[in-house]
C-alpha positions, 0 to 999 in steps of 0.5 A: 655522582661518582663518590670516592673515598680517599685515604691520603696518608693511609693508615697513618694516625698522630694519635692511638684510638683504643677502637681502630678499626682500620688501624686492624685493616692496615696490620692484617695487609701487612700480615698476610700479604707483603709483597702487595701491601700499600705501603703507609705513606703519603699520596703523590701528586701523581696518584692524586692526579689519577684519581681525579682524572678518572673520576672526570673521565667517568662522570664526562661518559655518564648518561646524566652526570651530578658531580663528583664527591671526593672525602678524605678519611684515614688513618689522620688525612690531615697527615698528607698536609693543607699543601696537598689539598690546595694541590689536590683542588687545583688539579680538580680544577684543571681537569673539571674542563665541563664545570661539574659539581664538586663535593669535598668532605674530610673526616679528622681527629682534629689535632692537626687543625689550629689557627697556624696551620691553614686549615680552617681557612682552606676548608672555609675556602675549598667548603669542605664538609669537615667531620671532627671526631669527638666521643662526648665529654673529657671524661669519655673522649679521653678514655679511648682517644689518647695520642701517642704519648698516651695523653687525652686529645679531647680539649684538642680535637674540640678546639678544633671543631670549634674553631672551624665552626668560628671559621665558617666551616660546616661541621659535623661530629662523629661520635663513636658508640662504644659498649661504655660510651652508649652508656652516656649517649643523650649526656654527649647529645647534650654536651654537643648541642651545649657547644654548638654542634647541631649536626651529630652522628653516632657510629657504632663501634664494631668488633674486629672481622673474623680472620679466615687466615688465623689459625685460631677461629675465635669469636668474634668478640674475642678477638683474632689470635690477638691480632685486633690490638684489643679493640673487640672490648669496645664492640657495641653490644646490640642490648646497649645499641637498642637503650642507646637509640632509644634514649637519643631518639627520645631527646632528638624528637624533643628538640624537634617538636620544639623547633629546635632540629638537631641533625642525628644522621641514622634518625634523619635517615629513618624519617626520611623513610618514614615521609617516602625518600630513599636514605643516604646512608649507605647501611640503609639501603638494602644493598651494597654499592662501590665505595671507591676507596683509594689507599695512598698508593692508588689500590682500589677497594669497594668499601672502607671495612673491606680494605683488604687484600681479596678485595683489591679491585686494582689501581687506580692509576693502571684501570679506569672506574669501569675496570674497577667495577668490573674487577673480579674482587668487585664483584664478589664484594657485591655478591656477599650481601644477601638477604636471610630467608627470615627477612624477606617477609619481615614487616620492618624490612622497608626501615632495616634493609637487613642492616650493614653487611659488616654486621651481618658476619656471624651466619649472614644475619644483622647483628642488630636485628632484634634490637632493631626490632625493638627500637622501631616498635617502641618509636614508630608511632613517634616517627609517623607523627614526626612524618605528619609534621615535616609533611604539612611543613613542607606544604605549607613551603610549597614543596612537593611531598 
């Protein structure tokens, strides 16, 4: 399945997250590269038609074609309007001329979404998988998510969520795991079960990538000649990742052994090893791959947190998907994550995969390394129990292991 990544209306935003890291992205191209910056617009139906007319064109050419999945991120994509999307799905349409599979995903802040703005029905009718963006309680949420007049969206983007779950619509909250927010992370667990949402994922907040074009070299964690916009406050420290992790996957594995299975995307994705299956989630599994992220104006990029100049692929308008993957910019994304020599005889490799490359900055090795460590060392026996459970669960359905 060819997957892309889409950002309709750029890096435009109707609110002003303290954390942005793509807001970073977008003022560094604006930094340091002018002349070839995607302008923060929104998409044309004519880039949009391109994406998809290529994404058609290559799962048509595939050996063995699964489908293809198109997600919708930003900035705020809802900012492109529920227009463009009835727009974009038509157009999918015309040109799935062999009937393919089509995946739609989106990931917002919710603001935008209310009972007068047609999204919770188109949603509903185009089945979107719809990821709403919500930091735990009032008090939390409001603290780094504020729009632009400074005023908290918390009540907004939870209305949101739950009107789309009223409205038939998957939903699946992100919550970001600030350096403070981690602090309360089974007090949000619980505050989002409470509400009804069963599907939950924690993100971690990440400190700004060094900028080899500054002229100030700081660490990382203090920020680039002050152009992170002050986000490198928020960065999760790995001792608060491991007292995070370990207190959320103690409350997880409670409701699991009771019957009462709550979906935590990073766990789901380690039992699923812990029973044999590859993981989903692309920090899992051991190497990079294309993202295929489209700004508005059609560049391309390989991953959303190297949206940058150098690593510009091309546009999607003038190059098909194998031009892309073949573009210089591509392959040296590629060639970047290499395992430390320490790793490679390491007995958590099968579960770490030497972590995400974005945390592996700072000399090539994963940021989280030794809290991983910890963290699988305190709950392996957990997991492997867990394992044994889905495994005669899945026997008894008559399901092969």
């Amino acid at each position: 399945m060819i997957s892309f990544l889409i950002k309709p209306a750029s890096g435009l935003c109707n609110i002003a997250c303290g954390y942005c890291f793509y807001r970073d992205e977008v003022d560094r191209r604006a930094r340091y590269d002018d002349a070839s910056a995607p302008p923060m617009r929104v998409m044309t139906d004519e880039v949009a038609d391109a994406v998809i007319a290529r994404a058609f064109e290559f799962e048509r050419g595939a050996r063995q074609s699964r489908g293809v999945s198109f997600a919708f991120q930003g900035g705020e994509p809802t900012l492109a309007g529920a227009g463009f999307f009835e727009r974009f799905a038509a157009a999918a349409d015309r040109h799935n001329t062999e009937k393919l599979p089509v995946a739609y995903s989106i990931q917002t802040n919710g603001v935008a979404v209310t009972r007068e703005s047609g999204f919770c029905e188109l949603f509903s009718r185009l089945r979107f998988l719809v990821g709403v963006s919500v930091d735990g309680d009032a008090r939390q949420h409001n603290s780094v998510r504020v729009d632009r007049e400074g005023k908290g969206t918390h009540s907004r983007a939870l209305g949101a969520a739950e009107l789309l779950l009223r409205s038939g619509v998957d939903v699946n909250i992100l919550t970001v795991l600030t350096d403070e927010g981690a602090r309360s992370a089974v007090k949000t667990y619980n505050f989002l079960k409470s509400h009804g949402f069963m599907w939950q994922q924690y993100i971690n907040c990440l400190a700004p990538l060094p900028d080899s074009r500054a002229d100030d070299k700081a660490d990382r964690r203090g920020g680039q000649n002050g152009g992170d916009g002050g986000f490198a406050k928020y960065a999760l420290s790995p001792e608060r990742w491991l007292r995070a992790n370990e207190s959320l996957f103690y409350a997880w594995r409670t409701d699991f052994m009771s019957g009462r299975r709550v979906s935590v995307r990073h766990f789901d994705n380690l039992l699923g090893i812990y029973c044999g299956y590859e993981p989903e989630q692309c920090d899992m599994r051991g190497q990079c791959s294309l993202q295929f992220v489209v700004e508005a104006d059609g560049t391309a990029y390989p991953c959303d947190f190297y949206c940058l100049p150098e690593y510009a692929m091309g546009n999607i308008v003038d190059s098909d998907i194998k031009a892309l993957a073949e573009s210089d910019a591509a392959k040296r994304f590629l060639a970047r994550k290499k395992l430390p020599q320490k790793c490679l005889g390491c007995d958590i490799l099968p579960l770490c995969r030497g972590g995400c490359m974005r945390l592996c900055e700072s000399g090539g090795e994963y940021e989280y390394c030794a809290a991983f460590r910890e963290f699988i060392g305190r709950t392996d026996s957990a997991f492997r129990e867990m394992a044994a459970v889905v495994r005669r669960e899945r026997s008894a359905a008559g399901r092969i292991i």
